[in-house]
Residue, then its C-alpha position, 0 to 999 in steps of 0.5 A: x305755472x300760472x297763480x291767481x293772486x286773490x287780493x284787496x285795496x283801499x284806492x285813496x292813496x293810488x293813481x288807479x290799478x294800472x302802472x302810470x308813468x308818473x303816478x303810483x299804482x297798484x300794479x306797481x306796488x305789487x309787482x315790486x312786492x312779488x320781484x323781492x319775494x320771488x327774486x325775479x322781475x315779475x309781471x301781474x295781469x289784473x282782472x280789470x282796471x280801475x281810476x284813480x281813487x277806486x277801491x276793490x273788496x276783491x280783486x284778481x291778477x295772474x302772474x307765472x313761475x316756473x317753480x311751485x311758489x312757497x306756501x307761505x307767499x300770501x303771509x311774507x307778501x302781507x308782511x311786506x306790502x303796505x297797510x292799504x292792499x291786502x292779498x287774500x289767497x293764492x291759487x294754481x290754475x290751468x297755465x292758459x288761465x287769464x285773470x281779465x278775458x276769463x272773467x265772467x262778471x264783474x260786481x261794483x257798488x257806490x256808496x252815497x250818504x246824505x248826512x255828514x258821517x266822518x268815518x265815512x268822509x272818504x268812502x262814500x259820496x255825500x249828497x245833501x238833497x233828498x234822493x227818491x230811491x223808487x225813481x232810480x230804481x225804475x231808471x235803473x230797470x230800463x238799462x236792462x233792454x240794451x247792451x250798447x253803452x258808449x254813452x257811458x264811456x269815456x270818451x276816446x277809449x280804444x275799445x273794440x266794442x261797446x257792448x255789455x251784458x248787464x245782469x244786476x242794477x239796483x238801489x237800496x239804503x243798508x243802514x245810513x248808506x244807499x248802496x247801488x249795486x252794478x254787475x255785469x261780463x264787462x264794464x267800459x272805462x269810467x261806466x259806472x260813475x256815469x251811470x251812477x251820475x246819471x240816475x242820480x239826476x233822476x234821484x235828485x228831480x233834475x232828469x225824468x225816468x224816460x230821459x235814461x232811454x234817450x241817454x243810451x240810444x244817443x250813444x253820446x257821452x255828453x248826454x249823460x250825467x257827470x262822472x260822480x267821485x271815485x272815492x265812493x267806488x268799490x269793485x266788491x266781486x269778480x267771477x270766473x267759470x273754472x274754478x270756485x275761488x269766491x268763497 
């Protein structure tokens, strides 16, 4: 039988999703968790992955049992996982369902402030300079006219394809935090901070509108802007076809 594991992180204490040899991982911690619980060694695949310090308001992995989990998993798992991940529901899906290939979308943010805020210290980027949101938000529109973006990829990842379908982009200020908003069916490794870092120099006046165009044509990773900080990153939504599990 295969479960959807519905759950949540704050990322500042793990070295990103995956296991790591050396670093602490989401995966791992929760893999340990569901081996105590299930007393069997378990195995997660996630919906994705994200870098160290990442966040995600929600998240998805799948796991198999060969029996109906106990209808209390969510709460005893809760009980025993650490302050910082929180499951949020368990669903019974098709036994050839895949949490990651499965996936139709996949929403993030990045959250930037432009004054101190201590509470948001370590969850937003803080820019001092004066950021022209219009700017960015006409940068943004050009992403729409491709679907190649090697240019915002790490370098020396061990992707088939560089292809992705985007379906939303855009800036906007929610109270003192200017919230972008990305979504689409895949994203690459370390694509949105590369894309954020490089409207940003659009937002800041180091870069013109046009400049974005050139960025992605040249498939050039060193062509676009740096990599801004994970800290200010959140996966917010992930969507599959089959089944209503977002509400």
């Amino acid at each position: 039988m295969r479960y959807f594991l519905e759950f949540s992180y704050n990322g500042a204490g793990y070295h990103g999703w995956q296991n790591q040899p050396s670093a602490i991982s989401v995966q791992e911690v929760l893999e340990k968790a569901l081996s105590t619980m299930l007393r069997r060694e378990m195995t997660i695949v996630g919906a994705g992955r994200t870098d160290a310090g990442v966040h995600a308001k929600q998240m998805f992995a799948h796991f198999d049992v060969e029996e109906p989990v106990d209808d209390n998993l969510v709460h005893k798992l809760n009980s025993f996982l650490p302050k910082d991940i929180a499951i949020h529901a368990l669903h019974l899906v098709a036994d050839d369902a895949h949490a990651r290939f499965d996936a139709t979308s996949r929403t993030y943010e990045y959250w930037i402030v432009n004054r101190k805020n201590p509470f948001l210290t370590d969850y937003a980027y803080l820019v001092h300079k004066d950021i022209d949101v219009e700017k960015m938000n006409k940068a943004a529109e050009l992403l729409f006219s491709y679907e190649d973006f090697k240019c915002f990829s790490k370098s020396n990842t061990d992707v088939k394809t560089y292809i992705c379908k985007l379906m939303k982009a855009h800036w906007e200020w929610k109270g003192d935090t200017l919230v972008f908003t990305i979504q689409a069916d895949r994203f690459l490794r370390n694509m949105v901070r590369a894309v954020v870092g490089t409207l940003l120099e659009v937002g800041l006046g180091k870069s013109e509108i046009s400049n974005v165009q050139a960025v992605v044509e040249s498939r050039d990773r060193s062509k676009a802007g740096v990599s801004v900080p994970g800290h200010a990153l959140y996966l917010t939504k992930v969507e599959y076809p089959y089944i209503d599990i977002n509400e």
